[in-house]
C-alpha positions as CSV (number, residue, x, y, z in Angstrom):
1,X,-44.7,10.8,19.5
2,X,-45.7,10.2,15.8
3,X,-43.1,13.1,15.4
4,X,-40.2,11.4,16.4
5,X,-41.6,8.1,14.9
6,X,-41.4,10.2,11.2
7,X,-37.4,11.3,12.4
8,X,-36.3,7.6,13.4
9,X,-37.9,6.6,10.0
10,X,-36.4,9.3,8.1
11,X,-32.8,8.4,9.8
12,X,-33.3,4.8,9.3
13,X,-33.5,5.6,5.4
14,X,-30.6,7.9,5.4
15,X,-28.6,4.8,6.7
16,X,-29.9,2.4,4.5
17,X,-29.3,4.8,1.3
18,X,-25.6,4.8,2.8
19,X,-25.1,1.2,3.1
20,X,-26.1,0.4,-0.3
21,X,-24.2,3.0,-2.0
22,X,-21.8,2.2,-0.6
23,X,-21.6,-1.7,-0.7
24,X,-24.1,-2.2,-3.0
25,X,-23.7,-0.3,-6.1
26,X,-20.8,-2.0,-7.5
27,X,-18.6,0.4,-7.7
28,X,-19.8,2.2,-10.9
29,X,-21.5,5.5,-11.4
30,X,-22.4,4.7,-15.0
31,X,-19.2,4.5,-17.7
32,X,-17.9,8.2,-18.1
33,X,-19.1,9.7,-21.0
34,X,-17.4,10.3,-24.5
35,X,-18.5,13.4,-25.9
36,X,-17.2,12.6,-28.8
37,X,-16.5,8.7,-29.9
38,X,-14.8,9.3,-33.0
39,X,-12.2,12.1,-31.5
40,X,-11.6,9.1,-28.7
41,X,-11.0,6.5,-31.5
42,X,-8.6,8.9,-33.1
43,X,-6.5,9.9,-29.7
44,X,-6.5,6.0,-28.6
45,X,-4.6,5.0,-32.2
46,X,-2.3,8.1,-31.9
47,X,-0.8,7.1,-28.5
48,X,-0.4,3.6,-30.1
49,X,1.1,4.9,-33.3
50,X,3.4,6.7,-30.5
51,X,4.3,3.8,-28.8
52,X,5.3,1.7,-31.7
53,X,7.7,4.4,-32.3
54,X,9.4,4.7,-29.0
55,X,9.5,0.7,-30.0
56,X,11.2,1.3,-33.2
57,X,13.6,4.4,-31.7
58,X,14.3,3.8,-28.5
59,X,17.1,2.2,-26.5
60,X,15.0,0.4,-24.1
61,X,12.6,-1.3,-26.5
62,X,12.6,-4.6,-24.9
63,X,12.7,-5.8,-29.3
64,X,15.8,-6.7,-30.2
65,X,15.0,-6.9,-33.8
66,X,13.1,-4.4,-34.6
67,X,11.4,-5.9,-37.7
68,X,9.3,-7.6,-35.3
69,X,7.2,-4.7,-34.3
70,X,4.9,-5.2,-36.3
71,X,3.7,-7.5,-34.4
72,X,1.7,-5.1,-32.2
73,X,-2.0,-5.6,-32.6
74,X,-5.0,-4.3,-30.7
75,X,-8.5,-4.3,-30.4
76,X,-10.7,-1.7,-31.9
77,X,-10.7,1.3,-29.4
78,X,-14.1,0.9,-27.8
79,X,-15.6,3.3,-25.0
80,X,-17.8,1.1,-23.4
81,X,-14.7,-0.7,-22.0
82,X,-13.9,3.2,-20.2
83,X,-15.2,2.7,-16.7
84,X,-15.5,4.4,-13.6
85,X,-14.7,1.8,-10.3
86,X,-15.1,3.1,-6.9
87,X,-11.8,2.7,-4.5
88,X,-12.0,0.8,-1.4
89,X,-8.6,1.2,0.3
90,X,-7.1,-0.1,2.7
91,X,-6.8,1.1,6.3
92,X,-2.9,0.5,6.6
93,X,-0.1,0.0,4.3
94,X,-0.5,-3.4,3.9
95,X,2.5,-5.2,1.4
96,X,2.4,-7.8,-0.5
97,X,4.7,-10.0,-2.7
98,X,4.3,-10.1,-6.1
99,X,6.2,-13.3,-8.1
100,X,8.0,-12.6,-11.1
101,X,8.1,-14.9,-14.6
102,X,11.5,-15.4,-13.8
103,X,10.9,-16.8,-10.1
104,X,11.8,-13.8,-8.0
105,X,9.2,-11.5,-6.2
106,X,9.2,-7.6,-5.8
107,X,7.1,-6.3,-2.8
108,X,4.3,-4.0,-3.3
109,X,2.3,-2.0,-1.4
110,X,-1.5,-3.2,-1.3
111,X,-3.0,0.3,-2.2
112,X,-6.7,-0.3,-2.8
113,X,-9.7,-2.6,-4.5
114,X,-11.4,-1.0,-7.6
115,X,-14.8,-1.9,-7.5
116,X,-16.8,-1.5,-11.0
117,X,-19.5,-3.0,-13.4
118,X,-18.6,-3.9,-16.9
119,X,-20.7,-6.5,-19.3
120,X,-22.8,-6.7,-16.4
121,X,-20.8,-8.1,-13.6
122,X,-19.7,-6.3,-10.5
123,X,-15.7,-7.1,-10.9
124,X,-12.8,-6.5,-8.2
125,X,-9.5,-5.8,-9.3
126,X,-6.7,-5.1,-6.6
127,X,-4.3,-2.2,-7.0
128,X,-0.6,-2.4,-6.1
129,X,1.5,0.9,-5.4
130,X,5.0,0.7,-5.8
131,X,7.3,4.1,-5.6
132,X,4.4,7.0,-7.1
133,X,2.9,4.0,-9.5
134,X,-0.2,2.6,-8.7
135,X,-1.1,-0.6,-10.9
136,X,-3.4,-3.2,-12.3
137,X,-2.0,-6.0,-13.6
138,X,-4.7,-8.7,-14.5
139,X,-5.9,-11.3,-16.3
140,X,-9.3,-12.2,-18.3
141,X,-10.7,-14.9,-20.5
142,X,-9.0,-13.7,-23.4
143,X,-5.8,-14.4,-21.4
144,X,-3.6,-16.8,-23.7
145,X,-6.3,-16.6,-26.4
146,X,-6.6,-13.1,-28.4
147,X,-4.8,-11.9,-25.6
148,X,-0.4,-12.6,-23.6
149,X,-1.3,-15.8,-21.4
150,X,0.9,-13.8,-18.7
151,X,-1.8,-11.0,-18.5
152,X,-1.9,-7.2,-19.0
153,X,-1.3,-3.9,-16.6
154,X,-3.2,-0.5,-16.6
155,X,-0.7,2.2,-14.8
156,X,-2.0,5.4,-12.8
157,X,-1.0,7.9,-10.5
158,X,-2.9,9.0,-7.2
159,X,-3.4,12.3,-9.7
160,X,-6.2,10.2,-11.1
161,X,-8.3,10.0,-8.3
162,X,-11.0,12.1,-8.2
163,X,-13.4,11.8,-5.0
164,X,-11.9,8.4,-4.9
165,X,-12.9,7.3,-8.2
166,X,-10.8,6.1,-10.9
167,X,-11.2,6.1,-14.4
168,X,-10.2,2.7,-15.3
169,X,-10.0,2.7,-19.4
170,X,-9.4,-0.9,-20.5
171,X,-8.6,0.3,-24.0
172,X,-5.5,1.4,-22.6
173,X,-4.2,-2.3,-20.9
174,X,-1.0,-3.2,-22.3
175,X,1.7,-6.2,-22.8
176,X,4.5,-6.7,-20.5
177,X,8.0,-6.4,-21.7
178,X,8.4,-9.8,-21.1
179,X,5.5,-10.9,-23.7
180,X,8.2,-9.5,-26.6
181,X,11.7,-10.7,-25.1
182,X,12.3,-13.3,-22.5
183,X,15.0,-11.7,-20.9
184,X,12.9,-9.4,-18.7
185,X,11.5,-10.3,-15.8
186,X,7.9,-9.0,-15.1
187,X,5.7,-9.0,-12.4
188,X,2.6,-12.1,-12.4
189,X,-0.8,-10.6,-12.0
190,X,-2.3,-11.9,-8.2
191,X,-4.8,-14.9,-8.7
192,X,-7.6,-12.4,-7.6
193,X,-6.8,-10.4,-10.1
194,X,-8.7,-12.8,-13.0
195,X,-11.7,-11.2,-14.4
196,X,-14.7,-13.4,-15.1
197,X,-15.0,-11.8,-18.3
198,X,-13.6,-11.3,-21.8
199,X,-12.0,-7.5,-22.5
200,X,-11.7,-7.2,-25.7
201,X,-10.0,-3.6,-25.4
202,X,-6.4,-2.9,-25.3
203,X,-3.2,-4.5,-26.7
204,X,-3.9,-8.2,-28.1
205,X,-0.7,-10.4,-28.8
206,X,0.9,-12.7,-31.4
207,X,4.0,-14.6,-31.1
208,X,6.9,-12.1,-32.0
């Protein structure tokens, strides 16, 4: 009898230990490590440097006068806002319609919640699949402050999933076209998407 007693315990651990992973942990399994912070600084302001590039060559730079580049400013690179959220998807293909600043709506596919701790709060941050992109468009409290009132996106692909984690690295959150010319349309982050936090990582904005 005592026997079983010590296996109904020992199963009755095993589940809790479950649950709270699980539910519980919110969603993080520490921020992935830099091996080297300086190397990461370096790559960060090289993709920028390529982007204001494409923005200064290319056809489909939403500037029209390219003088205004310029404008592009960012925070410092910084890997503490490199996280790693845990994916809780959904059990269907559930859609949902995304508004656009212009008054029309695109439908997405509701692809999963990314669950994560960053400044010490568990956040939630839904992500939207449309064709092979998955996407994070959101807002914080640097939203129309240091940062484009109209929020920023993070893009992936299901490539980035790794025993459903995703690296989610906030450094890398960017403007909409929209922010720089008024003639695209762009998609508005969902309401739930608003973090209760600042992140002062990524692409900040100034009036072009």
């Amino acid at each position: 009898m005592p026997r079983n007693r010590f296996v109904l315990v020992g199963l009755f651990l095993i589940v809790l230990a479950i649950i709270y992973y699980s539910f519980f942990d919110g969603g993080n399994v520490d921020t992935p490590a830099v091996a080297n912070p300086e190397a990461y600084r370096l790559e960060v302001a090289q993709k920028r440097k390529e982007k204001e590039e494409f923005f200064r060559t290319s056809t489909e730079s939403p500037f029209t006068d390219k003088s205004k580049i310029s404008s592009l400013i960012y925070f410092n690179p910084d890997p503490a806002y490199r996280v790693q959220a845990r994916l809780e998807r959904f059990a269907d293909k559930k859609k949902v319609v995304i508004r656009l600043t212009d008054g029309s709506e695109e439908v997405y596919e509701k692809y999963a919640h990314a669950v994560f701790t960053l400044q010490d709060e568990i956040c939630r941050l839904l992500v939207l699949k449309q064709k092979n992109t998955l996407s994070v468009l959101f807002k914080d409290k640097t939203s129309g402050k240091d940062t484009y009132g109209g929020g920023r996106y993070l893009d992936f692909s299901e490539n980035d999933i790794k025993e459903n984690r995703l690296i989610i690295d906030f450094n890398e959150a960017y403007n909409p076209y929209c922010a720089y010319n008024h003639e695209y349309a762009c998609p508005v982050p969902p309401a739930e998407n608003t973090l209760p936090i600042e992140v002062r990582a990524g692409e900040k904005y100034s009036e072009p």
